[in-house]
Chimera marker file (.cmm) of the C-alpha trace (Angstrom):
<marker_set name="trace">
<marker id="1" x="33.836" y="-27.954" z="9.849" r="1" g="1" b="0" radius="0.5"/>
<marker id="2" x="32.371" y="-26.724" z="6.653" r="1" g="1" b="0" radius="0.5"/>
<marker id="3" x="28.792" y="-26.856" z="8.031" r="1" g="1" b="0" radius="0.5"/>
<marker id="4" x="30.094" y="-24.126" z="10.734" r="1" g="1" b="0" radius="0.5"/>
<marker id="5" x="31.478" y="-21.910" z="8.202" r="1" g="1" b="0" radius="0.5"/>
<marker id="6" x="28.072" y="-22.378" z="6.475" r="1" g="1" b="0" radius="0.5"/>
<marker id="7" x="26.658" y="-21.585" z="9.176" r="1" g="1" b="0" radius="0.5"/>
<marker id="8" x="29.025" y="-18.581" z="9.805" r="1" g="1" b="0" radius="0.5"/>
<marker id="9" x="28.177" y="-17.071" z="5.960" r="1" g="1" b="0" radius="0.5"/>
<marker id="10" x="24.552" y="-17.045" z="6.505" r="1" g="1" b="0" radius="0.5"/>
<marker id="11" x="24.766" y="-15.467" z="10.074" r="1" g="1" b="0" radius="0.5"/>
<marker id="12" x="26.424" y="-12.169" z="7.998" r="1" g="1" b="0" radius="0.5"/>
<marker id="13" x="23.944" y="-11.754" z="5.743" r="1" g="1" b="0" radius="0.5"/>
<marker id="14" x="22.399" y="-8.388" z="7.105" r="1" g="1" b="0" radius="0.5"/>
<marker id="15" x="18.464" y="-8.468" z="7.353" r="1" g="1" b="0" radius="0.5"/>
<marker id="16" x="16.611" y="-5.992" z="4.892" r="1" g="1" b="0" radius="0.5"/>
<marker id="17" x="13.535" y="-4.455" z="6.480" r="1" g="1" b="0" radius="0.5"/>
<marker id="18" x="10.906" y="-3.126" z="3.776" r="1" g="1" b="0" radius="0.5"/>
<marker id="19" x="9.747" y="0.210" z="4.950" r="1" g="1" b="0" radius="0.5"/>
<marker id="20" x="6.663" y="0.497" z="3.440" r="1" g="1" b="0" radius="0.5"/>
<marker id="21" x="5.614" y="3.953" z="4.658" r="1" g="1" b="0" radius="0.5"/>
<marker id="22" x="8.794" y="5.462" z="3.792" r="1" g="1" b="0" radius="0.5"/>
<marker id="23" x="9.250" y="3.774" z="0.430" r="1" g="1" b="0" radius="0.5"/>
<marker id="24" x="12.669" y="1.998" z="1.300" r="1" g="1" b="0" radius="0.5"/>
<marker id="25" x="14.501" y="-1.287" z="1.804" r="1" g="1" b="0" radius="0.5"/>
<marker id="26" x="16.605" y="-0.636" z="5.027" r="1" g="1" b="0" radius="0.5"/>
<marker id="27" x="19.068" y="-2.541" z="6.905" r="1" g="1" b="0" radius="0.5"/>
<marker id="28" x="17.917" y="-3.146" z="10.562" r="1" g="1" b="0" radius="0.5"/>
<marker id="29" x="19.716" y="-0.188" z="11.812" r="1" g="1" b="0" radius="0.5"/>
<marker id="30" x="18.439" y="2.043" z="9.189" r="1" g="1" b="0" radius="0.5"/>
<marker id="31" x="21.536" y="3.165" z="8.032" r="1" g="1" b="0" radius="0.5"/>
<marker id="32" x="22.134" y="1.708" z="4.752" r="1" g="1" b="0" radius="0.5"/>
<marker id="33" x="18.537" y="1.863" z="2.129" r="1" g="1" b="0" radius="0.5"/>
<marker id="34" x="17.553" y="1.494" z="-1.001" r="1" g="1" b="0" radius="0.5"/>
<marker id="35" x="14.710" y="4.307" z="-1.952" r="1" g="1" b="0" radius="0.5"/>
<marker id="36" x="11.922" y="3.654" z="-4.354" r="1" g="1" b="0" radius="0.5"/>
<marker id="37" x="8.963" y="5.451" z="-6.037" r="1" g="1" b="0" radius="0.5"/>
<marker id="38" x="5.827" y="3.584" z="-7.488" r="1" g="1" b="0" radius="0.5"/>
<marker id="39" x="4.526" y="5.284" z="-10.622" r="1" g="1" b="0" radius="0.5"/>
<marker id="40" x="2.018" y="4.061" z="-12.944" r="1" g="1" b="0" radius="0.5"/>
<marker id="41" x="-0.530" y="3.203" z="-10.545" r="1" g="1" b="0" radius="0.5"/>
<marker id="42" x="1.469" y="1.586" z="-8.388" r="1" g="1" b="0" radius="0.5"/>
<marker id="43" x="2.564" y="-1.183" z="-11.638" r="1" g="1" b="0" radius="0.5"/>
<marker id="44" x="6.441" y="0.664" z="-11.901" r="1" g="1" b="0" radius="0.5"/>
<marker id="45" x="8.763" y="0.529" z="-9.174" r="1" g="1" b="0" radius="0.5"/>
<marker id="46" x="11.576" y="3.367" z="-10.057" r="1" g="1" b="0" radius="0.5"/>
<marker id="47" x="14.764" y="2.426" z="-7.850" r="1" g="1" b="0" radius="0.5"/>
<marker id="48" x="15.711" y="6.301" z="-7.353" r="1" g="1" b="0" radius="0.5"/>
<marker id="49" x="18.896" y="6.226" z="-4.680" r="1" g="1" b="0" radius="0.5"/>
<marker id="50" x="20.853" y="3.136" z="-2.981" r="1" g="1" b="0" radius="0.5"/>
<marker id="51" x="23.000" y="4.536" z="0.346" r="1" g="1" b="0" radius="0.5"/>
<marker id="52" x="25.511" y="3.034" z="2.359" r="1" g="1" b="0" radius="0.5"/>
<marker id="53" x="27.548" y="5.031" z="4.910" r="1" g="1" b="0" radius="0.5"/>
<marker id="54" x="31.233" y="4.812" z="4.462" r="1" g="1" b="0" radius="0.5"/>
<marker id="55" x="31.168" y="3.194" z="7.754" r="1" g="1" b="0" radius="0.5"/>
<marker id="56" x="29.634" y="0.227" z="6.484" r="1" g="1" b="0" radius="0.5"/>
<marker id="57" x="30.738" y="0.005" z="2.488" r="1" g="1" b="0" radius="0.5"/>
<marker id="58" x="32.593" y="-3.345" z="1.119" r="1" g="1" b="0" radius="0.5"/>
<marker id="59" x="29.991" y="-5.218" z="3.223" r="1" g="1" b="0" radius="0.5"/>
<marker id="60" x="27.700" y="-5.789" z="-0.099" r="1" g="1" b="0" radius="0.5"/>
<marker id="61" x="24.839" y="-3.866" z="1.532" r="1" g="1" b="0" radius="0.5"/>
<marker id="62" x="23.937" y="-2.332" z="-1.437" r="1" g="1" b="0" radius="0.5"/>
<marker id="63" x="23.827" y="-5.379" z="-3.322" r="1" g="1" b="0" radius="0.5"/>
<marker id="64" x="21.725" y="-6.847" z="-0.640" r="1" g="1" b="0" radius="0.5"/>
<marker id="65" x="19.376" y="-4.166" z="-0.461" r="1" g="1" b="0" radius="0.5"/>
<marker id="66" x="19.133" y="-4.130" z="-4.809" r="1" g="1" b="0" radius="0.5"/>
<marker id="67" x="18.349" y="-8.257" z="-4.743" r="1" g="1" b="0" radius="0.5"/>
<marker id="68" x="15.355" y="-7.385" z="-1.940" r="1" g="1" b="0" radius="0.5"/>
<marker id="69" x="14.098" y="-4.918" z="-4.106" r="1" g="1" b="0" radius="0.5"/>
<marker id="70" x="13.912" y="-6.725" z="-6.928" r="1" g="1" b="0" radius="0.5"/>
<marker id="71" x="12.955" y="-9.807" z="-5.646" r="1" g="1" b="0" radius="0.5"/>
<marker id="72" x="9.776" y="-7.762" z="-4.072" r="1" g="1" b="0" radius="0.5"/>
<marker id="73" x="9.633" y="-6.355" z="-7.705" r="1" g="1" b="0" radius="0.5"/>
<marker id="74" x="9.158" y="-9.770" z="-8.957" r="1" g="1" b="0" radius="0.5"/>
<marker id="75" x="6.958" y="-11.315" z="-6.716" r="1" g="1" b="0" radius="0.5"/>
<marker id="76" x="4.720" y="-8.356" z="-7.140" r="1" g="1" b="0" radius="0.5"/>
<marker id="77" x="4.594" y="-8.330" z="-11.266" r="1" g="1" b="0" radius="0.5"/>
<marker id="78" x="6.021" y="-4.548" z="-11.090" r="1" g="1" b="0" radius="0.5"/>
<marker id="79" x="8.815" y="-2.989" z="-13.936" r="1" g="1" b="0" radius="0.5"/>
<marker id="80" x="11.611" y="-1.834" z="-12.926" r="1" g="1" b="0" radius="0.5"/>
<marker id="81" x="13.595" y="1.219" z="-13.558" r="1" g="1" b="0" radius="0.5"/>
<marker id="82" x="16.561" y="1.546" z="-12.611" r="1" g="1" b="0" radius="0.5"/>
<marker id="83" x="17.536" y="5.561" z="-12.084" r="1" g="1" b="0" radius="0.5"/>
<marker id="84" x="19.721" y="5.188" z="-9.513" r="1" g="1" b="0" radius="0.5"/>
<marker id="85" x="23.264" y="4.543" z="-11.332" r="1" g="1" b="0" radius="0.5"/>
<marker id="86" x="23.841" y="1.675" z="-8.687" r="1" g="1" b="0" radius="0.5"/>
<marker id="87" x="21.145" y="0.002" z="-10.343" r="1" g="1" b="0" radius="0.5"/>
<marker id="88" x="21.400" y="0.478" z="-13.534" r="1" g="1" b="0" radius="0.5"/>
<marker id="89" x="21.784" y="-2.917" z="-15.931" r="1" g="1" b="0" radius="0.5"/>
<link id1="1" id2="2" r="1" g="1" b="0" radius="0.2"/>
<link id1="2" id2="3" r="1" g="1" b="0" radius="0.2"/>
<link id1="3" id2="4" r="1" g="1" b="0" radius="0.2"/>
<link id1="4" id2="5" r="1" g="1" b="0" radius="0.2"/>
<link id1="5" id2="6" r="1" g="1" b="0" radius="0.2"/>
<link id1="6" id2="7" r="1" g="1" b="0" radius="0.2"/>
<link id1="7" id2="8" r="1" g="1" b="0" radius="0.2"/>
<link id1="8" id2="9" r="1" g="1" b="0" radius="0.2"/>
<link id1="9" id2="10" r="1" g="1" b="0" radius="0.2"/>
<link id1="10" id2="11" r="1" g="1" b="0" radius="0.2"/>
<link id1="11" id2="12" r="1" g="1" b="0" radius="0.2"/>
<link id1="12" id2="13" r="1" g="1" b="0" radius="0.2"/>
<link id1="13" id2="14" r="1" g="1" b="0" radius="0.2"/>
<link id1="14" id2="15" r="1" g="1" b="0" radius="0.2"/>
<link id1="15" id2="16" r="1" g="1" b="0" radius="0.2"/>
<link id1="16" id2="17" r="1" g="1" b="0" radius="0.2"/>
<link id1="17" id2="18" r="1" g="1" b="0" radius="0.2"/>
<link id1="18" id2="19" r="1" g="1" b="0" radius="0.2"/>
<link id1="19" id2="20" r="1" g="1" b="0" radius="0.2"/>
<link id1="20" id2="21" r="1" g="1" b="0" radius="0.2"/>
<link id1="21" id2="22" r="1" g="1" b="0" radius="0.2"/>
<link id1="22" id2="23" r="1" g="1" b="0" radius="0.2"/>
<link id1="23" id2="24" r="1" g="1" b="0" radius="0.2"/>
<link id1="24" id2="25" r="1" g="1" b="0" radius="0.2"/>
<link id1="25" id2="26" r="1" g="1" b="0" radius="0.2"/>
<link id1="26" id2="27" r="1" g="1" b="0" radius="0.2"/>
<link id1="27" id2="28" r="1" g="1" b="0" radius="0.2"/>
<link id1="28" id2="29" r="1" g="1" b="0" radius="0.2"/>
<link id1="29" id2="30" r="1" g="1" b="0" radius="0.2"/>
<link id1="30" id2="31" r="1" g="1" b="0" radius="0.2"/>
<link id1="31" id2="32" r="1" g="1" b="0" radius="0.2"/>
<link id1="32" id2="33" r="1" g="1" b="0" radius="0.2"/>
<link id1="33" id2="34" r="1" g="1" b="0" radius="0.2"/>
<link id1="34" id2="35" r="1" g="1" b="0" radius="0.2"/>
<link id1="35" id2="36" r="1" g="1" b="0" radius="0.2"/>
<link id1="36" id2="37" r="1" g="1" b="0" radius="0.2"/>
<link id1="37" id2="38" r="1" g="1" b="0" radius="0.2"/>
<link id1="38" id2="39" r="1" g="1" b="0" radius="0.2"/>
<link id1="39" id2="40" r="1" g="1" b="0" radius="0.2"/>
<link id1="40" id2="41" r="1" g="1" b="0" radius="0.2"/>
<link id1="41" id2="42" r="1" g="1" b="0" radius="0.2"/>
<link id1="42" id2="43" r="1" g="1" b="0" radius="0.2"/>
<link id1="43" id2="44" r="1" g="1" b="0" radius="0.2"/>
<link id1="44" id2="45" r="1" g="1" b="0" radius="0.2"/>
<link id1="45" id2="46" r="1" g="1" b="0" radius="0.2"/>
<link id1="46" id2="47" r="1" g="1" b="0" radius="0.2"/>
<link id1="47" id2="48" r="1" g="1" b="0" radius="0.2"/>
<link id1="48" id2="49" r="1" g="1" b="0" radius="0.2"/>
<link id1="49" id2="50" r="1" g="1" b="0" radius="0.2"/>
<link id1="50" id2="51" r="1" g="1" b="0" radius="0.2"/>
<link id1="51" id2="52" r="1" g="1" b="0" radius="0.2"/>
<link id1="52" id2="53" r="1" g="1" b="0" radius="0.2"/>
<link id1="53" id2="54" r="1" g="1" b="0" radius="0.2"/>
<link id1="54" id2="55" r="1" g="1" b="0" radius="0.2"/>
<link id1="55" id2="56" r="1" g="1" b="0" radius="0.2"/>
<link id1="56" id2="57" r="1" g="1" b="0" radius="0.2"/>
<link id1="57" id2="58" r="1" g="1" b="0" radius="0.2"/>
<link id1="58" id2="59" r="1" g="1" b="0" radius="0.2"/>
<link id1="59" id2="60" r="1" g="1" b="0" radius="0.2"/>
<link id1="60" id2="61" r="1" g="1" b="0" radius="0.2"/>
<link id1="61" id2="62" r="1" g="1" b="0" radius="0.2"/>
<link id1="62" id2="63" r="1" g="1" b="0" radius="0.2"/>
<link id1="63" id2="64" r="1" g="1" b="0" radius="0.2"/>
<link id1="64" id2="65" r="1" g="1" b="0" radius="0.2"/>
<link id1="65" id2="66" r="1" g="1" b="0" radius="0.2"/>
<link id1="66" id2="67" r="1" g="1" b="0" radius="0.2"/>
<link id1="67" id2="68" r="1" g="1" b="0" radius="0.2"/>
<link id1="68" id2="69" r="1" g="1" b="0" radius="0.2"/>
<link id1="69" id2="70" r="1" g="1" b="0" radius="0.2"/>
<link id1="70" id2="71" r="1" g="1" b="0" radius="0.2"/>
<link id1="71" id2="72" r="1" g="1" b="0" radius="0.2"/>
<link id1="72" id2="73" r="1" g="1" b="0" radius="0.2"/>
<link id1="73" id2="74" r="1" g="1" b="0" radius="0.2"/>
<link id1="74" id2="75" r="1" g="1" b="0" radius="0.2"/>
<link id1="75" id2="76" r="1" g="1" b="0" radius="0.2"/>
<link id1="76" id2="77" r="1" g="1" b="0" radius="0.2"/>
<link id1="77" id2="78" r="1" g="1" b="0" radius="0.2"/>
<link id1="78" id2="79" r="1" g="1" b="0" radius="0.2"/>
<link id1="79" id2="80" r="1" g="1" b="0" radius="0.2"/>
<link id1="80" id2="81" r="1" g="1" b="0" radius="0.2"/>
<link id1="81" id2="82" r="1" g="1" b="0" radius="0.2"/>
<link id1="82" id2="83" r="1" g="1" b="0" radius="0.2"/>
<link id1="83" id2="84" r="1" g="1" b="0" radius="0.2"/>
<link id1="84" id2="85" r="1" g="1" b="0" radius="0.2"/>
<link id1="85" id2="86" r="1" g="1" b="0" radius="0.2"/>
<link id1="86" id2="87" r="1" g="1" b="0" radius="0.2"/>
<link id1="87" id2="88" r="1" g="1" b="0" radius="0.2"/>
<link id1="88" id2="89" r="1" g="1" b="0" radius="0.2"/>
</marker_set>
């Protein structure tokens, strides 16, 4: 039984899309994104604005769409700053 509910846990996690073009992580539907800038050549990502609709808040989203970021952040040797207040640490 605790396999299934393993199984169950990872089927909720909501896929994050990276919208290149637009500068955004994005849930699938493309309600819920995180919005970057680059600056410094590309070498700074600045996390400017996280949004969830109040339709789909106290579903993490937001804390999904922050790890993708900086995960991406990290795999691409980029700083981080963090203006969006959701972000902030």
């Amino acid at each position: 039984m605790e396999g299934g509910r393993a199984a169950a846990a990872a089927a909720e996690v909501p896929e994050i899309v990276w919208n290149q073009n637009q500068r955004r992580f994005e849930t699938e539907d493309k309600k819920a994104y995180l919005q970057y800038e680059l600056r410094n050549g590309g070498k700074v990502m600045d996390i400017v604005h996280t949004f969830v609709p109040s339709s789909k808040r106290g579903q993490g989203l937001a804390s999904h769409l922050c790890v993708s970021a900086l995960n991406y952040a990290q795999t691409h040797s980029l700083s981080v700053i963090p203006t969006c207040s959701y972000v902030s640490f």
